[in-house]
C-alpha positions as CSV (number, residue, x, y, z in Angstrom):
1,X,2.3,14.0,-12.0
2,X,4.2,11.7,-9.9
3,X,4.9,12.5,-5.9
4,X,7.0,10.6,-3.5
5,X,6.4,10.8,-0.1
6,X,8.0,9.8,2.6
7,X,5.9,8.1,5.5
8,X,8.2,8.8,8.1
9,X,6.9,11.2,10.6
10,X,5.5,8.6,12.8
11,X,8.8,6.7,12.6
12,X,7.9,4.6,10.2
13,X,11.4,3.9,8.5
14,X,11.4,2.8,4.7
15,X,7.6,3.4,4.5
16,X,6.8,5.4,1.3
17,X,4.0,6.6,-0.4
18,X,3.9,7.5,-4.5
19,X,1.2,9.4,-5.9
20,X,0.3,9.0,-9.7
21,X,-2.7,11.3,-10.2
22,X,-5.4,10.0,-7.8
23,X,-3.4,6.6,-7.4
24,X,-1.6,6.0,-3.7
25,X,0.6,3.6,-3.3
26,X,1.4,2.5,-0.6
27,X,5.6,0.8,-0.3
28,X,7.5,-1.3,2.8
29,X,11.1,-1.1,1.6
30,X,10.6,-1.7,-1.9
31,X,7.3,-3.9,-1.8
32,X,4.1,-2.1,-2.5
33,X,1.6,-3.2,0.5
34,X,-1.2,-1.0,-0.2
35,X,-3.3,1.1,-2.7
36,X,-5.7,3.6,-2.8
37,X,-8.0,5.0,-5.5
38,X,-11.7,7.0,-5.6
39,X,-13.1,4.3,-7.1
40,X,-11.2,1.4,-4.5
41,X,-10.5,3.1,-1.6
42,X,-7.6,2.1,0.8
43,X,-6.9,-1.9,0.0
44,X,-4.2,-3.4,2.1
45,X,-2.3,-6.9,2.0
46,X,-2.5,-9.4,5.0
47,X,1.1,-9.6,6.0
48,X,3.5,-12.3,5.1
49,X,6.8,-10.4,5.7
50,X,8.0,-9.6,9.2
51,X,7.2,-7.0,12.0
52,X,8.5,-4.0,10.7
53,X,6.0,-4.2,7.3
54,X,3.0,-5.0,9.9
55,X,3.9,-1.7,11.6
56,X,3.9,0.0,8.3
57,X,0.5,-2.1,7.7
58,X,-0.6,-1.0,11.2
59,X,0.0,2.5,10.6
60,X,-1.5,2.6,6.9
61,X,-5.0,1.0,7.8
62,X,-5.3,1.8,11.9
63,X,-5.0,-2.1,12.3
64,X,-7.5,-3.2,10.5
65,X,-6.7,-6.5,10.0
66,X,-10.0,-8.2,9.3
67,X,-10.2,-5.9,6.9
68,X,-7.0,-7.4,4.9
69,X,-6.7,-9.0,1.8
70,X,-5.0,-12.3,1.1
71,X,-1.9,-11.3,-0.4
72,X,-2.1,-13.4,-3.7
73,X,-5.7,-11.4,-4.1
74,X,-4.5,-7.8,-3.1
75,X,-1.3,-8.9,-5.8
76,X,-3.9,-9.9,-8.6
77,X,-6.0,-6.4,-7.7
78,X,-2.9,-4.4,-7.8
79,X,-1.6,-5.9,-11.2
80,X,-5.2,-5.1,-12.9
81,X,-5.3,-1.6,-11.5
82,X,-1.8,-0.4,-12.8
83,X,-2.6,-2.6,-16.5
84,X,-5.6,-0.7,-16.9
85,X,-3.6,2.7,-16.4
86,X,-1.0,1.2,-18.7
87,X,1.5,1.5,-15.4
């Protein structure tokens, strides 16, 4: 089952959050920033965009920022995790 949610109640505008079984992902406008899985738990990108995805960033890991990926590894984590659920 898929689920979108909206992140919005903390006023974080175009901030999204789809649900595909235990898979979270985690979107900034149309750029998925984050993901989360039982086996991963919550990894986040570093930011390279601009304030408003930092906020989203902010609000997804508590501002955690040493705890960031470099975006080219959180992209190459990301594309293995949705080949291997055929996604």
């Amino acid at each position: 089952m898929v689920r979108l949610r909206n992140m919005n109640e903390n006023g974080a505008k175009n901030f999204n959050k789809v649900e595909i079984g235990d898979l979270e992902l985690y979107f900034s406008y149309e750029t998925c920033v984050g993901f989360r899985t039982a086996k991963t738990g919550l990894v986040v990108s570093e930011n390279i965009w601009g304030n408003t995805t930092g906020k989203h960033l902010n609000w997804l890991d508590g501002g955690r920022k040493e705890s960031r990926v470099p975006n080219d590894e959180f992209e190459k984590q990301l594309k293995e995790l949705l080949e291997s659920r055929g996604l």
